[in-house]
N, C-alpha and C positions, 0 to 999 in steps of 0.2 A: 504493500500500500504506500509505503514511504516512497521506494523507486519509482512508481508509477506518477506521484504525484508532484517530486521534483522534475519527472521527463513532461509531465503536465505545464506545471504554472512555472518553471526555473530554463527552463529549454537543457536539461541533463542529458549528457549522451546516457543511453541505456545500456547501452557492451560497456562504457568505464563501470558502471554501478553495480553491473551484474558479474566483474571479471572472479569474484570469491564465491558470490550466489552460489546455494544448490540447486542440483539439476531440475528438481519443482518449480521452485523461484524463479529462476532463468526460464519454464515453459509457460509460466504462468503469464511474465510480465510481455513477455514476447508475442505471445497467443492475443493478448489484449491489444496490443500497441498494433498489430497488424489487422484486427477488425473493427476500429477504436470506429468506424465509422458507422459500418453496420451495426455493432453496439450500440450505440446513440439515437442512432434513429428506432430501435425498436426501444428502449427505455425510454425517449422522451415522450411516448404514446401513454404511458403510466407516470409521468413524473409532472404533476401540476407547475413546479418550479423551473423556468427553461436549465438546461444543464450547463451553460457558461456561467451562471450566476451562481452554482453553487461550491461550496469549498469543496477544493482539488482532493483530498483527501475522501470525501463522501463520492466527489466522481468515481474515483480509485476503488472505492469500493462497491458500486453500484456496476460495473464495468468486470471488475473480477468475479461480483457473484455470478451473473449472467456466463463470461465467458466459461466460468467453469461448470455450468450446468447444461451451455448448448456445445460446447464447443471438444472440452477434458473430457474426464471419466466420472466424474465428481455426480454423485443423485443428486436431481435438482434440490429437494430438501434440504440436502445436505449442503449445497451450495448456498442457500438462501441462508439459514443458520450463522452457514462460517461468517459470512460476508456481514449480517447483521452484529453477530459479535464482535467481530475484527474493529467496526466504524465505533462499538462503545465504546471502547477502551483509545478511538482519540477525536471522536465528535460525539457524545452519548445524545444531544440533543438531535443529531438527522440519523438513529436509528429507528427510528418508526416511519422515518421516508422511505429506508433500502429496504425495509422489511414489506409494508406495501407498495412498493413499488417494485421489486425484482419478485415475488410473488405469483403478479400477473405477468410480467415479462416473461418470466423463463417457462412460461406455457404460451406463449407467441408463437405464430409461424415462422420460420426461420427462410430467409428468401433462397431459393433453387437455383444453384447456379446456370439451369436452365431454363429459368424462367423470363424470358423475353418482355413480359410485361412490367418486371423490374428492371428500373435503369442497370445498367452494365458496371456504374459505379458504386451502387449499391451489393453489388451480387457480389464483387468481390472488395470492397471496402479499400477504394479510392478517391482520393479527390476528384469531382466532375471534371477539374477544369484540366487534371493531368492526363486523365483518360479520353477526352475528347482533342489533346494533342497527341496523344500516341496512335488512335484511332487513323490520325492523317499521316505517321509514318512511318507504320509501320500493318504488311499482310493481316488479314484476321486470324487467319492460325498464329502465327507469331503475337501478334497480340493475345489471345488467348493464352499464349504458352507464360507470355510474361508478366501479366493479371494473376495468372494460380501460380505462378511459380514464387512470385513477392509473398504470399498467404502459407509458406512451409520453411521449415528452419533448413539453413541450407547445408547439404555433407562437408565434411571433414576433409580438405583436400589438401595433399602436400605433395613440395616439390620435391621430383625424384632423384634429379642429380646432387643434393646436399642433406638430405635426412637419412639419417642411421634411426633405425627403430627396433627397438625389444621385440623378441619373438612373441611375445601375447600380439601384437598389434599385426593385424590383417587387412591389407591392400589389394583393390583390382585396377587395372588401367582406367584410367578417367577414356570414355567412349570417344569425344571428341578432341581434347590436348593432349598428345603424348605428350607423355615426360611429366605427368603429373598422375598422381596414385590418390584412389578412394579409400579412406580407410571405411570398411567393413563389420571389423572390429574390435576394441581395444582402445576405444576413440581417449577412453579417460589419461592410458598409459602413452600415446601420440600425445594427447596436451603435456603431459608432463615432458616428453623428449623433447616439445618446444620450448618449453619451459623454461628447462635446463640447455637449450643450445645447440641440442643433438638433429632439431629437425628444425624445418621450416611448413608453415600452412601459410597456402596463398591459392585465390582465386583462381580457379582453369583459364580464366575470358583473360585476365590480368599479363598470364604465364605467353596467351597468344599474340596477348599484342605488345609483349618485349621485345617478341622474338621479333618483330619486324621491321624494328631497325637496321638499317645497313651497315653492312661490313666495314671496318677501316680501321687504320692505322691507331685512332685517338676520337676513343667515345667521350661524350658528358652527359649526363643525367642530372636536371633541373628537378628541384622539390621532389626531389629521391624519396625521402623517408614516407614508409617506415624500411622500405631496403628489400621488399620480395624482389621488383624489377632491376635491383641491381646484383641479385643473386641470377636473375637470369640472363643479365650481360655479362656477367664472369663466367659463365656457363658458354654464351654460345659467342663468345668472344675471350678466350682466355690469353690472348697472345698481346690483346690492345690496350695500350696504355690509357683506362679509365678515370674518370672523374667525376665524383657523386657530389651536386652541390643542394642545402636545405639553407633554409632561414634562419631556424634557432638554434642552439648549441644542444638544446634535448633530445630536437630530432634527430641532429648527428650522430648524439649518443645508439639511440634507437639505431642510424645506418650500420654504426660501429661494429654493434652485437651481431647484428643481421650479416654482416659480410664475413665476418669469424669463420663461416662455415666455407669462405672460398680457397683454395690455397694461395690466390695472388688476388687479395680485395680489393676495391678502389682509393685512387686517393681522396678521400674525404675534406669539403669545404663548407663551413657555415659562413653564410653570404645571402644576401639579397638579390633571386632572381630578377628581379626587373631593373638591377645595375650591377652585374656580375664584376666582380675584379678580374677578369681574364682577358686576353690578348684576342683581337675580332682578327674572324678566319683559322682560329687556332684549332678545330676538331675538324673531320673527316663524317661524324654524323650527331645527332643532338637529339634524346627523348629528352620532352616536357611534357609529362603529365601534370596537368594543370589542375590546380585547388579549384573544386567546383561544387554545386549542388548534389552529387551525388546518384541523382533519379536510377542510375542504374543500377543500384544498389540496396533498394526497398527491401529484402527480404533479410537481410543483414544487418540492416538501420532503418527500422520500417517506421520510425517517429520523424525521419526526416519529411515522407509526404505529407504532417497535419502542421507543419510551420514553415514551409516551404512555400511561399505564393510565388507569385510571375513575374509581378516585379522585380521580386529579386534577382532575377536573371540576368537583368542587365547591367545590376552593381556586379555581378559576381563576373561580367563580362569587360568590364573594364579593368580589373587586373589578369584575366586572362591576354587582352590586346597588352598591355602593360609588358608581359612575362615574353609572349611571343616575339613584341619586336624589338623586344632588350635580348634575347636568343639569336636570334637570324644569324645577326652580323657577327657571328662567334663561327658559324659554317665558313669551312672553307667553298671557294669558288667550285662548283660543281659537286659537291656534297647538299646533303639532306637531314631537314629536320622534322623527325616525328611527331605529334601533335597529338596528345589522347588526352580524352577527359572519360571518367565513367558517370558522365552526364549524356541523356538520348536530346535533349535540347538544343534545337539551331542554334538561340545565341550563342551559346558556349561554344559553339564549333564550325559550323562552315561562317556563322557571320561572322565568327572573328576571324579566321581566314581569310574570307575575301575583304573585310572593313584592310584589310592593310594589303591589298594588292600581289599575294603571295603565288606563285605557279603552285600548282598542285597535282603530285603523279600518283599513278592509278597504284592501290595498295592491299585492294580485296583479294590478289592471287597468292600472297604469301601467306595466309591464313589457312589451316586446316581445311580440309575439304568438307569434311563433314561438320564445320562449323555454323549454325545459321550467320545470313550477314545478307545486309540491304546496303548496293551500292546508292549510293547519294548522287546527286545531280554534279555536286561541287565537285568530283574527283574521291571524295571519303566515304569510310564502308561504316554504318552502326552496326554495333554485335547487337540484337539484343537480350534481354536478359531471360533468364529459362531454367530449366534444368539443368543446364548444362555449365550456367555461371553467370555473372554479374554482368551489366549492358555498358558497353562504349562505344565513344565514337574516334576517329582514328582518321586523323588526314599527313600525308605525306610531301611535305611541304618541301619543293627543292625540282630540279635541280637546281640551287642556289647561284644568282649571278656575281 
């Protein structure tokens, strides 16, 4: 109830809050935070009080009884109960609200995700206005795939050329990224080998689109941390004199730990991507995965789609323009700089491309075959997001004049 209610009214991230949680806790808060919308709407049909106006903490619990009677394992009773006693012991005054009011909730119809007569944003617990941009770009099966796929916790996936793992822990190939392993089972004793150092967990869609940087003499990597993608430039680049740069000294810290597992790491810089201290034309290729909104990444940080509005896309789009055209001019002449955000958002990506007049080469063919991918008008491919892994967009920005 606490965590939920600082990711409520504090904007808390929920993966820092839940890094100790037990595995309950962690299904519980996450199960909420991903239907926090279908939630609300069948609660405020029983809740005389609108639900912005009431303490975060009574939301919190009004959200978890529900969730655990429609959604867990939990007897509805038993859910209504919990959740009534949980709110006395820290609003004793709104427990005669959760008590009549989740009561009749959790005998509500619960909407069908085939049912067509419910909005599409309802059925799987989106924001309207997110769904009715994705709707424009991306297929209806891929939409579909990445609607339910935002609504399931997502597997355990590590990369394969740097994790050593205990014989309890069981891996199969990830279907679509080689070189990345599903654990199966043992996932508790995997967490601890990362723990302690011995492995790395990183995104399949992530692992794809490292790889598609170009070869050369003398890579850099912009706002590295926390270090998966520069575990996979030491991997498929182990001969080239690397350069990992972040903004704070913390996150460095973070790349530091992360690169331990390469035999020849990068060299490590905390510096200011949008005024780098380095010599223009001095690399051969340049990743910038750029600080963004995230959207590709719902099922992993499912609280970023109820504080995330539209606007904001275009503050978050001016230090993207910022970061790209303080990079350029670090390529040497006829080398390339890769451009990803795990945001599916034009602004974030072909408009800030083309707002600064960049050539752009084609970059869908180095990706997995059997990866889904939408080439884009501008020259870039979006992943999106699925079962298969978290959603990007990817422009390859070069050959550089």
């Amino acid at each position: 109830m606490r965590i939920l209610a600082r990711v409520d009214a504090h904007q808390a991230h929920a993966a820092r809050l839940l890094t100790e949680a037990l595995p309950l806790t962690r299904e519980l808060v996450l199960t909420v935070l991903r239907w926090q919308h279908t939630l609300d709407d069948l609660l405020q049909r029983f809740c005389k009080t609108p639900l912005p106006h009431l303490d975060p903490l009574v939301r919190a619990s009004l959200r978890m009884g529900l969730a655990e009677a429609r959604l867990l394992r939990t007897p509805p009773p038993v859910a209504v109960a919990e959740a009534v006693r949980v709110c006395k012991g820290f609003v004793p005054k709104a427990s005669g609200l959760v008590n009549a009011c989740l009561r009749r909730a959790v005998e509500a119809r619960w909407p069908s995700p085939e049912d067509e007569s419910v909005p599409l944003a309802l059925r799987t617990s989106h924001p309207p206005w997110l769904v009715e941009r994705w709707e424009k770009r991306l297929p209806p099966e891929l939409l579909r795939q990445a609607l339910a796929s935002a609504q399931e916790p997502a597997p355990m996936c590590l990369l394969a050329g740097v994790s050593k793992l205990p014989p309890e822990v069981q891996t199969a190939p990830h279907p679509q990224v080689p070189g990345v392993l599903v654990v199966t089972a043992g996932a508790k004793a995997a967490a601890q080998a990362c723990a302690q150092g011995q492995a790395y967990a990183m995104d399949p869609t992530a692992v794809a689109v490292a790889r598609l940087v170009p070869h050369g003499q003398k890579l850099l990597e912009v706002a590295a941390a926390p270090g998966g993608k520069s575990l996979v430039l030491g991997l498929e680049h182990p001969q080239a004199l690397r350069v990992a740069l972040d903004l704070r000294v913390s996150r460095v810290r973070l790349l530091a730990r992360a690169t331990r597992l390469l035999s020849r790491p990068p060299h490590l810089l905390a510096a200011d991507g949008t005024r780098p201290p380095l010599r223009r034309h001095s690399f051969d290729a340049v990743l910038l995965d750029a600080p963004c909104s995230g959207t590709g990444t719902l099922r992993r940080h499912p609280e970023i789609r109820w504080r995330l509005t539209p606007y904001q896309l275009s503050e978050l789009a001016s230090l993207q323009k910022e970061l790209l055209a303080a990079t350029v001019p670090l390529v040497k002449p006829g080398g390339f700089l890769l451009y990803a955000t795990c945001s599916l958002e034009p602004e974030e990506n072909e408009e800030v491309v083309a707002s600064l007049g960049l050539p752009v080469s084609p970059v869908s063919d180095g990706l997995p075959p059997q990866l889904p991918r939408v080439v884009l008008p501008s020259g870039g491919c979006l992943i999106p997001p699925g079962p298969w892994g978290d959603g990007f967009v990817v422009h390859l920005v070069g050959p550089v004049r």
